[in-house]
C-alpha positions as CSV (number, residue, x, y, z in Angstrom):
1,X,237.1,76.7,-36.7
2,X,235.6,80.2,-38.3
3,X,231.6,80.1,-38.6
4,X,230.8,82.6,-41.3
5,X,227.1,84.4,-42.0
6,X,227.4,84.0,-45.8
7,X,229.4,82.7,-48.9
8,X,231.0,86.1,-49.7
9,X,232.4,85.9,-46.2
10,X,233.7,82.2,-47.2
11,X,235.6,83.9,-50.0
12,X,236.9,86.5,-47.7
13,X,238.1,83.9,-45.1
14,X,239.9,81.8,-47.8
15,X,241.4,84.4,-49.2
16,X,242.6,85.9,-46.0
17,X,244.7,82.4,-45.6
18,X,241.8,80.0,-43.9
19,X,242.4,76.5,-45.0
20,X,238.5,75.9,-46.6
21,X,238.4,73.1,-44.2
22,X,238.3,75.2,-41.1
23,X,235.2,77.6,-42.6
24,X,231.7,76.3,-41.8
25,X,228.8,77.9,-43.5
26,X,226.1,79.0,-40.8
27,X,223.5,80.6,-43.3
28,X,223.1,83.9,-40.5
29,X,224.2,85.7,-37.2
30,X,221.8,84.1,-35.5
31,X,223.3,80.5,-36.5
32,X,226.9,81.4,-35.6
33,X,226.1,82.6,-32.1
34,X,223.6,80.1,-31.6
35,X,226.4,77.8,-33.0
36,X,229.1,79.4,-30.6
37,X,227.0,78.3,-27.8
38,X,227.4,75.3,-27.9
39,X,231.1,75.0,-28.7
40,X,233.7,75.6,-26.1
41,X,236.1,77.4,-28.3
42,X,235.8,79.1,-31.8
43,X,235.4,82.3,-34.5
44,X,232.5,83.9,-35.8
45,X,232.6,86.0,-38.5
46,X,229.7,88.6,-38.8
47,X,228.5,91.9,-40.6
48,X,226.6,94.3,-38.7
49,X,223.4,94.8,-40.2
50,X,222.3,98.2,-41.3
51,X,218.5,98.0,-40.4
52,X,219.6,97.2,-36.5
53,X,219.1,94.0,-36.2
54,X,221.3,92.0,-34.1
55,X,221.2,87.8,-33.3
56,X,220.3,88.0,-29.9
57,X,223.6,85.7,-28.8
58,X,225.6,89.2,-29.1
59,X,224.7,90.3,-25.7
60,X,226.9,87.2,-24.3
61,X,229.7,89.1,-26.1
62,X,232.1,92.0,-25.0
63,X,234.4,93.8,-27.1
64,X,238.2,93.9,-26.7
65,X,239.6,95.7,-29.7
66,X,238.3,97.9,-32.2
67,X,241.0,98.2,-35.6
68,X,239.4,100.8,-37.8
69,X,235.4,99.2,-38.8
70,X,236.7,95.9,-37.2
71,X,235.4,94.9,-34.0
72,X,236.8,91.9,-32.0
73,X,234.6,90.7,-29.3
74,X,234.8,87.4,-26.9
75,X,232.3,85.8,-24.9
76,X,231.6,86.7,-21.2
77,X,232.5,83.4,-20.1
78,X,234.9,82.1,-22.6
79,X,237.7,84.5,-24.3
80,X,237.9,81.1,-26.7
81,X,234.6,82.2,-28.3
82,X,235.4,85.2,-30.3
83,X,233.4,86.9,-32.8
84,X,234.9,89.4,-35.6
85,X,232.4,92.1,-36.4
86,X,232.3,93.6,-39.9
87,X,230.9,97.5,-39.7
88,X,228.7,98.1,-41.6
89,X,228.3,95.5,-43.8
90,X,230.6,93.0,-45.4
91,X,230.0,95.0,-49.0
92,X,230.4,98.7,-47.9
93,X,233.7,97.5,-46.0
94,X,235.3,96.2,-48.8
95,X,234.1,99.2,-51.3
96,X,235.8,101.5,-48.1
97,X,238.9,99.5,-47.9
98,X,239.0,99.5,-51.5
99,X,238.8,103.7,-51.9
100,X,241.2,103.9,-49.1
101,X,244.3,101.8,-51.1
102,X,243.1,103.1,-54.5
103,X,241.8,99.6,-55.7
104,X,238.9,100.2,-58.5
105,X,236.0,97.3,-58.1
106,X,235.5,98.3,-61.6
107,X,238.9,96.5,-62.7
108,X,237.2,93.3,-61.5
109,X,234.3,93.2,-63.4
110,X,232.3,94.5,-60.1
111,X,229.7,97.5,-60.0
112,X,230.6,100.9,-58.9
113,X,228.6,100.8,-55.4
114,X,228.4,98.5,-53.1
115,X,224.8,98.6,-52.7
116,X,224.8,97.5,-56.3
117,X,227.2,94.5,-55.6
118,X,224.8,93.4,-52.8
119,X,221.8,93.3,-55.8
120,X,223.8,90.8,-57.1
121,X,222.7,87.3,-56.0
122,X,226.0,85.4,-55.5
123,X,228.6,87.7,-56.5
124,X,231.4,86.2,-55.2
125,X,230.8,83.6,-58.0
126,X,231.7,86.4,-60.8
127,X,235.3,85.1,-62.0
128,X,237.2,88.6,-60.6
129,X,235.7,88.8,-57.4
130,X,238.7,86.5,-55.6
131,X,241.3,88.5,-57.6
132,X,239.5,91.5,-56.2
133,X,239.9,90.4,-52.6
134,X,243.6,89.5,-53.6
135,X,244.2,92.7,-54.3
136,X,242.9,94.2,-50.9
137,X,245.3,92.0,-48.9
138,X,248.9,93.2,-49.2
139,X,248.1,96.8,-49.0
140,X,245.3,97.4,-46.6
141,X,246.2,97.1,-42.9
142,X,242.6,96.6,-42.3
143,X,242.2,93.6,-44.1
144,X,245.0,92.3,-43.1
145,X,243.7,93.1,-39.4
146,X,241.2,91.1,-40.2
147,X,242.9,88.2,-41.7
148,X,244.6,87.8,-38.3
149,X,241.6,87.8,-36.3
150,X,239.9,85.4,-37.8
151,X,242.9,83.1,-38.1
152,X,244.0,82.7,-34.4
């Protein structure tokens, strides 16, 4: 099972090949860890959070690979409680991974910045954002990085 922060990171998750049925919906970092707890195996998906702030639940976690602005972390105790951190945020990633394949947000209907996509209440609702995402996953080996660590 994947816990995931948000419903952009839903999108993400589905389109990196998660059956919809094995993406839960924990509403924040705080939930997924908290979640993680009490679970003896399982994937969180999180952003790191730009004003410092992180769910206290981290500090159980170590990390074991870094791929780029990916971070893979396991629990202490459990290597079957993993976490996949997003740096910085789930928005500036995909704006980076974007510029670094050559993949214009502006062909899908999304704003130039990724600060400006975050203004957006519920932007992965708009109709391009999935074909945006689409896009990112043949040709950036970060994504797909990430589409692998969140699958096994």
């Amino acid at each position: 099972m994947l816990y995931v922060e948000c419903y952009p990171d839903e999108v993400l998750a589905r389109t990196l090949g998660v059956p919809g049925c094995d993406v839960k919906h924990e509403h924040g970092k705080g939930n997924i860890t908290n979640r993680l707890r009490k679970l003896t195996a399982g994937t969180g998906m999180l952003d790191e959070d730009r004003e410092g702030f992180q769910a206290a639940g981290l500090r159980e976690y170590r990390r074991v690979k870094q791929s780029g602005k990916l971070v893979l972390m396991e629990h202490a105790n459990s290597a079957a409680k993993r976490l996949v951190l997003i740096c910085p945020r789930l928005e500036e990633w995909l704006y980076e991974r974007a510029a670094a394949c050559g993949v214009k947000p502006g062909d899908y209907g999304l704003p130039d910045t990724a600060a400006r996509l975050k203004a957006i209440p519920r932007y992965e609702q708009k109709p391009k954002f999935p074909d945006f995402l689409q896009r990112l996953k043949p040709v950036d080996p970060e994504v797909q990085r990430l589409g692998k660590w969140i699958a096994s």
